[in-house]
C-alpha positions in Angstrom: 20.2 28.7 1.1 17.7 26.8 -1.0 17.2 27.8 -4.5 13.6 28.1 -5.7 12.4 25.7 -8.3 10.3 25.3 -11.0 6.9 23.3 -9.8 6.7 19.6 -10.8 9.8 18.9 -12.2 10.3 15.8 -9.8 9.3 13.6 -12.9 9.1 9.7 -13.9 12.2 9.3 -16.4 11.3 5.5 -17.2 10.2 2.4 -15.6 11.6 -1.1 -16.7 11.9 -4.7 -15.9 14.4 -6.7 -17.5 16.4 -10.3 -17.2 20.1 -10.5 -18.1 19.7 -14.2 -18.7 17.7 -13.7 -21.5 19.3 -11.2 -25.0 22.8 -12.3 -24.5 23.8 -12.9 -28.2 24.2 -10.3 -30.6 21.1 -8.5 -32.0 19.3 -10.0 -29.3 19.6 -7.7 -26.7 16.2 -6.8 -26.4 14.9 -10.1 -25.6 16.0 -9.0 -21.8 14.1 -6.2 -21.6 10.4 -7.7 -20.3 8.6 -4.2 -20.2 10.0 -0.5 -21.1 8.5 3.0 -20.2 8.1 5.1 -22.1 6.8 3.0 -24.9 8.1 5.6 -27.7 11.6 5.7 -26.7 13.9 4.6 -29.1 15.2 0.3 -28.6 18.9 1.4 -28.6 18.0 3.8 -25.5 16.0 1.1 -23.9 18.8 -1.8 -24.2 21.7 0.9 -23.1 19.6 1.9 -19.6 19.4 -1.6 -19.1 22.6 -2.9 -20.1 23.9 -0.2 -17.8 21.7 -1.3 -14.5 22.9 -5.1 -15.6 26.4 -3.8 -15.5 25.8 -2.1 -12.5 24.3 -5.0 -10.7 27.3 -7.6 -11.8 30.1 -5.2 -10.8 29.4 -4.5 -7.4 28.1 -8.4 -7.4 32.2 -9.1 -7.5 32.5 -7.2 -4.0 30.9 -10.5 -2.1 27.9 -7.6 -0.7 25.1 -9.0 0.4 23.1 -6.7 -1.5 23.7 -5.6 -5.2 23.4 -2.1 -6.7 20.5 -0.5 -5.3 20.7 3.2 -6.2 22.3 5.3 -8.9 22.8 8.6 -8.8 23.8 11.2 -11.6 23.2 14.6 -11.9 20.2 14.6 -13.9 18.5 11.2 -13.2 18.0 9.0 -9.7 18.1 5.4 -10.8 16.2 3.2 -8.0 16.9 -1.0 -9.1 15.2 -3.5 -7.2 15.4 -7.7 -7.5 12.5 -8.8 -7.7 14.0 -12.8 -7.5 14.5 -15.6 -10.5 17.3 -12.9 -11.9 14.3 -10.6 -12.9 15.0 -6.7 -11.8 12.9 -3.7 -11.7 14.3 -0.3 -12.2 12.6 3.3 -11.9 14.2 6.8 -13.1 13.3 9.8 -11.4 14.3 12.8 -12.9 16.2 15.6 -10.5 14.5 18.7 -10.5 16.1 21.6 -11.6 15.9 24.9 -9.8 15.5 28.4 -11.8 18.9 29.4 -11.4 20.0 25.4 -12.8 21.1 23.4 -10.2 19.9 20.4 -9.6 18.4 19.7 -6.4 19.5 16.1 -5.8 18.9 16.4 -1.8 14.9 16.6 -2.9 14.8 12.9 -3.8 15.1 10.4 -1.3 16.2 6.5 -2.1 14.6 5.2 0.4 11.1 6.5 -0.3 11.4 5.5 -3.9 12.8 2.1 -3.4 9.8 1.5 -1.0 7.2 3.2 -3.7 9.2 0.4 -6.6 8.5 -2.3 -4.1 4.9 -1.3 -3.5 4.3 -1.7 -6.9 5.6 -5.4 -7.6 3.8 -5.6 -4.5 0.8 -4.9 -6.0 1.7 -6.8 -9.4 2.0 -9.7 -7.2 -1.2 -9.3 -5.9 -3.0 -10.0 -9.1 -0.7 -12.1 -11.3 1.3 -13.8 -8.8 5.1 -13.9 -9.3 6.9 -13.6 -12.2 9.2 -16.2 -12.6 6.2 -18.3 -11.6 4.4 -16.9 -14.7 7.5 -16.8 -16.8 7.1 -20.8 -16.7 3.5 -21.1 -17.3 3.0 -18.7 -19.8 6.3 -17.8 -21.7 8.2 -14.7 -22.0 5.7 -13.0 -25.3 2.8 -14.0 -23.2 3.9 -12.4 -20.3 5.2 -9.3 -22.0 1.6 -9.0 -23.1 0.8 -9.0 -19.5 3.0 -6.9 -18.3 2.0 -4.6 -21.0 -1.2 -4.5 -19.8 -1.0 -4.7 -16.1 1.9 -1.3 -15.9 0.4 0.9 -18.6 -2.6 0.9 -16.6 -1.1 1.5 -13.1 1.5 4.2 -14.5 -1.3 6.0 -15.8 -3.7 6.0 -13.0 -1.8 5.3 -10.0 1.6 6.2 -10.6 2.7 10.0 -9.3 6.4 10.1 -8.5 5.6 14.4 -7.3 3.7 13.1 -4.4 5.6 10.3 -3.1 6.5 11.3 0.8 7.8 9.2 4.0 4.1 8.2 4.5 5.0 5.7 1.6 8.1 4.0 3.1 6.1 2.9 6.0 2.9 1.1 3.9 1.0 1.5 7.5 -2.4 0.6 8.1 -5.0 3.2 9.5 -6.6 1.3 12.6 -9.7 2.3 13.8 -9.9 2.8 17.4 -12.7 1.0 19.0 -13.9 0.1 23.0 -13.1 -3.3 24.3 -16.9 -4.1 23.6 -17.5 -3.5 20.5 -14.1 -5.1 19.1 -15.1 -8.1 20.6 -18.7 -8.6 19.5 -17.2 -7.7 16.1 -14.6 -10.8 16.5 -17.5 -13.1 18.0 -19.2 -12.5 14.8 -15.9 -13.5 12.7 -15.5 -16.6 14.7 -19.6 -17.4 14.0 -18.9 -16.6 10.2 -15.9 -19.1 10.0 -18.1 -21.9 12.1 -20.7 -21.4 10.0 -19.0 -21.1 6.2 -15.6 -23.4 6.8 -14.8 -22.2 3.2 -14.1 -18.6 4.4 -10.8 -18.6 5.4 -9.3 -15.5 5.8 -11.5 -12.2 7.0 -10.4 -8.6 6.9 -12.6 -6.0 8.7 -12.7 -2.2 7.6 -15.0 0.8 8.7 -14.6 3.3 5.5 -10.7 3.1 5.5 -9.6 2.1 8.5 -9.0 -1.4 9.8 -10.6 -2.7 12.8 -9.3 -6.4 12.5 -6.9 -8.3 9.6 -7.4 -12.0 9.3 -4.1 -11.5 7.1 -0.3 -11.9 7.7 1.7 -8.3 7.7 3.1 -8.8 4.3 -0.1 -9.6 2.5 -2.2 -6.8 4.4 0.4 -4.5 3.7 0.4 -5.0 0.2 -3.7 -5.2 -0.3 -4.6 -2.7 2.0 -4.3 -0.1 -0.5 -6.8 -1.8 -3.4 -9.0 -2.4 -0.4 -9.4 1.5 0.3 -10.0 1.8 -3.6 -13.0 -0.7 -3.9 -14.5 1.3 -0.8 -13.8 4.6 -2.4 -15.3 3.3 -5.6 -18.2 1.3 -4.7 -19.4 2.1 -1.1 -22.2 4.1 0.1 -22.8 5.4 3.2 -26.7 4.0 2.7 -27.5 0.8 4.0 -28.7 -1.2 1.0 -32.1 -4.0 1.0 -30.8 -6.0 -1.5 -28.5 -8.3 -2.0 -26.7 -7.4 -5.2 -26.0 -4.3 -3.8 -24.5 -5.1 -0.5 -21.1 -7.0 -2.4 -18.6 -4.2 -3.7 -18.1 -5.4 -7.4 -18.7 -3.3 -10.9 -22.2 -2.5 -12.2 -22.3 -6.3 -14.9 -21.6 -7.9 -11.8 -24.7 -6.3 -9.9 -27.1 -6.9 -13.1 -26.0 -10.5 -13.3 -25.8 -11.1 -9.2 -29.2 -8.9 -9.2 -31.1 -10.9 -11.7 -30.5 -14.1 -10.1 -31.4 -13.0 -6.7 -34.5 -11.0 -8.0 -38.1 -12.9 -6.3 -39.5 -12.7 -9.8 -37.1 -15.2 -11.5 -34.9 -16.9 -8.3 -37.7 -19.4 -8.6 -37.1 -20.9 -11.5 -35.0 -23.4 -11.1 -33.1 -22.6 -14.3 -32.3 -19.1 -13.3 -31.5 -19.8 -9.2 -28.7 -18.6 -7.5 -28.5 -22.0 -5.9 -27.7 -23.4 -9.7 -24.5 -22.1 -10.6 -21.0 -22.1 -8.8 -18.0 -19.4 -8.2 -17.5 -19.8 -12.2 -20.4 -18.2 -13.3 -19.1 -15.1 -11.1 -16.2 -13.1 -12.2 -14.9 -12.8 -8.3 -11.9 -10.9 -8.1 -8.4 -13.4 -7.5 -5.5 -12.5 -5.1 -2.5 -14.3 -4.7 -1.3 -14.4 -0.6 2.0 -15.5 0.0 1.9 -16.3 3.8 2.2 -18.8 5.8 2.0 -20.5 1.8 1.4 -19.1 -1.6 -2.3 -19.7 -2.9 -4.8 -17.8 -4.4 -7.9 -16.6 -3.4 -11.6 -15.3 -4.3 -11.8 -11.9 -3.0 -15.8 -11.1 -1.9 -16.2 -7.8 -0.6 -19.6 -7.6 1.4 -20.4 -4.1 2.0 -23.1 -2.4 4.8 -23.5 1.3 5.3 -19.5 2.2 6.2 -18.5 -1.1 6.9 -16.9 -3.6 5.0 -16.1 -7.5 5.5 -13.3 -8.6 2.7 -14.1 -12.6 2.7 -11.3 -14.7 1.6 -12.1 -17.9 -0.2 -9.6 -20.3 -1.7 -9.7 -20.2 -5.5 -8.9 -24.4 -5.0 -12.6 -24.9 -3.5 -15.8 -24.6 -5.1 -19.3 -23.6 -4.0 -22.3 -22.6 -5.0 -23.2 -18.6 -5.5 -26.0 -19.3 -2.7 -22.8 -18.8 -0.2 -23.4 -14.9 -0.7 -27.0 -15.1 0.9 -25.7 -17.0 4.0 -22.7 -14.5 4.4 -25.9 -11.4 4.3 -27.7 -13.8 6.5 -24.6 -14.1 9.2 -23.6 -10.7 8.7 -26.5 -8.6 8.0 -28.6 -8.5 11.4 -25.4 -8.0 13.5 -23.8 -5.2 11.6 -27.1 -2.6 11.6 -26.2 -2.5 15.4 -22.9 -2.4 14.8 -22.7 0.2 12.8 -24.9 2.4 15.2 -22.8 1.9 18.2 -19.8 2.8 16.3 -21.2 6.0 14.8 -21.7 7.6 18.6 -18.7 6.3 19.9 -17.0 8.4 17.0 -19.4 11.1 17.8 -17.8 11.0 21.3 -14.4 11.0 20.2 -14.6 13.9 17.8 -16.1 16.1 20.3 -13.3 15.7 22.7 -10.1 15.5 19.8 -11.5 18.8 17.8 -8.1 21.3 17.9 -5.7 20.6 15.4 -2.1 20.4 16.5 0.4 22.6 15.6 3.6 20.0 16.3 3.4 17.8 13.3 3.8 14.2 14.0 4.2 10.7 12.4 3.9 7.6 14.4 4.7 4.2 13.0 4.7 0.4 14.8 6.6 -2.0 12.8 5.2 -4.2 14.9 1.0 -4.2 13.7 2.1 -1.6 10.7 -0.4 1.0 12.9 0.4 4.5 11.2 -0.5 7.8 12.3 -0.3 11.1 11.5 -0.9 14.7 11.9 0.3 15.7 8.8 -2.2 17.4 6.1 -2.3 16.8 2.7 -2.9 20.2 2.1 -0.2 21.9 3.9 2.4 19.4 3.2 5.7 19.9 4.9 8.5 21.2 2.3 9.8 18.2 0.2 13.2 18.8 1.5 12.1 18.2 5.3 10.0 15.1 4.0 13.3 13.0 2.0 15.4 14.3 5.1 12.8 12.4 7.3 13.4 9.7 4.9 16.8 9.4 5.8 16.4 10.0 9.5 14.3 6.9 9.4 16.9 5.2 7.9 19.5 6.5 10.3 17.0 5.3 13.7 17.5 1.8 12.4 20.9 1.9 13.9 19.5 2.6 17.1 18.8 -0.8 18.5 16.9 -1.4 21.0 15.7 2.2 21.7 17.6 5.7 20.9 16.0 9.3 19.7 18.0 12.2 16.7 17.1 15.2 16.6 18.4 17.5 13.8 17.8 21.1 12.8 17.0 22.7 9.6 16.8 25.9 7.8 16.2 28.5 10.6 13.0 27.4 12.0 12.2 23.8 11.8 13.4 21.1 13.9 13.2 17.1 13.6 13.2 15.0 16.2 13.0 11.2 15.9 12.1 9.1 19.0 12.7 4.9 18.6 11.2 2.4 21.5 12.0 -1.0 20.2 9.6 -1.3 17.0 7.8 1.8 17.6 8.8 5.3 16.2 7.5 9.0 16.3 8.6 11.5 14.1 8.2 15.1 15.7 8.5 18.0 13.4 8.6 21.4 15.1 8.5 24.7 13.4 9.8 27.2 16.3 11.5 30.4 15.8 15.0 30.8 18.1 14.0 27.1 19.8 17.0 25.4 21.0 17.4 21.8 21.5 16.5 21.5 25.0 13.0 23.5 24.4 12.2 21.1 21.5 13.4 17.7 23.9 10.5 19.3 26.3 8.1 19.9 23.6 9.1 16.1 22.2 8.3 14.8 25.9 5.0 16.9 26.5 3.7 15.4 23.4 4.4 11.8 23.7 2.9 12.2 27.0 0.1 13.5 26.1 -0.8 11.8 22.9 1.0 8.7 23.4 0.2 8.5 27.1 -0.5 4.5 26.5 2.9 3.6 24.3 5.8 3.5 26.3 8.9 5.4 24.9 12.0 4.8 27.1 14.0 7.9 28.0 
């Protein structure tokens, strides 16, 4: 029987990065500690949670594992430690929540959904600042404190919800849009045109609102931008198609005024004030760091048309002059009003024949192209307990090589089932009263047939 529980007790303990090379000598201990949150909380706390992870990490290092300590669990707090390489290590608390009657439901947190949420985040530190121990060097450890400082305040504050955190989150899938032959290849005959035309662009990732219809990227490096790609179109995009020019590149308002003023008729003439004067400097572009097939950074330009959006990728090592925005409109612009037109009544199409929703909830996953889907709704989330067991399932299915299927009941009514073919997994949750396992195998079979009638899932 479950107890009931007070509502959002699932909280964030504290967050921490530390270096046990670094505080070693007495009343220097918290030189190793590179960032602590909370802020507040007292130094003596701050260098005993870490001295305890540190310890953690050396004693089961004497075991020979391949992997250090991971996960600690006590009865009040989940401790979730991740290396993040060059000795450095990142550590998140979660606190257990505790039900009315005091017991701590421990069995509501799942490790494996909050080690992948710890390594989404350096992910996304990554993304921006570029390694740390590559920082470390080129900056020294007060400057990059100050960094640090700055960089995880922010994202604990505004992006940081440990109560919400599901087995959506282990996965970091991409939403693919689904598209007729056609179309996706006039759409790639413009990318190859772009990159004939402008040999400076690189790398090209393709979106319609939040979905992706083509990645110029490697898995990691999609996987780990594709989230601050759905935020600038959230942020920025409108559904409008926009005449000019400043307005067609996803970037804050200063940028616009500036990128507006020296594209505006009235004054691009003057040769003092032309866009064809200055180069990438003048331009606060947004830098990324990619790490495959090498590490380098890039200029991120975001070019923006009614719901679609082409992310160009330039390398920060090459110059050019700001005039390259007008020939990636010029390329881009003509194509894309059809585009956008045949897309919009294909959809049209589709939504008109896919209008029930399904009661069998479902999660499908390809490790293969990170394709993610779902059935699940936001707003009638499944109970936490069935999402961390789903958690743990899917940690269980990697056992099954190449192919194998669990299913597992819980509670009265609800049943999992788990189906792996090679890199491809469904997740089938069925809430039936008095099912047995051979109804839910049949209602596992009907669906895949039905709604996965293209992927092949052996039997």
């Amino acid at each position: 029987m479950r107890h009931e529980l007070v509502s959002n007790q699932i909280s964030l303990a504290n967050f921490f990065i530390f270096n046990p090379d670094y505080g070693q000598k007495e009343g220097k201990e918290a030189e190793k500690i590179f960032y602590y949150y909370p802020p507040d909380e007292k130094i003596e706390k701050q260098i005993r949670t870490a001295g305890f992870c540190a310890g953690m990490i050396k004693f089961t290092q004497t075991f020979k594992s391949s992997k250090p300590c991971e996960f600690v669990h006590t009865e009040k707090v989940r401790m979730i430690i991740n290396e993040l390489g060059d000795n450095f290590w990142m550590v998140i608390g979660i606190n257990v929540p505790l039900s009315l009657d005091k017991v701590y439901e421990n069995d509501l947190l799942s490790d494996q959904i909050y080690m992948s949420v710890l390594k989404k985040i350096y992910n996304y530190y990554q993304l921006f600042n570029g390694k740390i121990g590559d920082s470390l060097k080129l900056m020294g450890q007060d400057k990059l404190k100050e960094k640090m400082k700055l960089f995880f305040d922010d994202y604990i504050e505004t992006k940081l919800n440990v109560r919400d955190y599901d087995i959506m989150n282990t996965f970091n899938g991409l939403q693919f849009m689904s598209l007729d032959r056609n179309m996706y290849l006039k759409i790639q005959s413009l990318l190859n045109l772009l990159e004939e035309k402008l040999p400076l662009v690189q790398r090209v990732v393709v979106m319609h609102s939040d979905q992706v219809i083509w990645s110029g990227l490697e898995q990691e490096d999609i996987s780990a931008i594709y989230q601050y790609l759905k935020e600038l179109i959230s942020k920025n995009a409108t559904s409008v198609p926009q005449s000019q020019l400043a307005s067609k590149f996803l970037v804050d308002e200063n940028a616009k005024n500036l990128m507006s003023s020296l594209t505006n008729p009235s004054t691009s003439n003057n040769s003092e004030n032309s866009i064809d004067q200055f180069d990438q400097e003048y331009f606060e572009f947004k830098r990324v760091y990619l790490d495959k097939p090498d590490p380098e950074q890039f200029y991120l330009i975001p070019y923006n048309l009614s719901k679609m959006t082409f992310f160009v990728f330039i390398p920060t090592s090459q110059s050019f002059k700001l005039s390259l925005l007008k020939e990636i409109d010029e390329i881009l612009a003509p194509n894309l009003v059809l585009f956008i037109k045949e897309i919009s009544e294909q959809q049209l199409k589709r939504s008109s024949i896919f209008t029930e929703e399904k009661e069998i909830k479902y999660i499908y996953f390809n490790r293969l192209n990170l394709a993610q889907k779902s059935t699940l709704n936001k707003t009638k989330d499944l109970p936490k307990h069935l999402m961390a067991l789903i958690a743990q399932l899917s940690k269980d299915l990697e056992s099954c090589v190449p192919s194998g299927e669990i299913f597992v009941k819980s509670g009265k009514d609800y049943w999992i089932a788990c189906k792996k073919s090679d890199l491809r997994e469904v997740y089938v949750v069925v809430c039936q009263k008095n099912a047995n396992l051979t109804m839910i195998d049949e209602e596992v079979k009907q669906l895949c047939s039905t709604d996965f009638s293209n992927i092949f899932f052996m039997e």
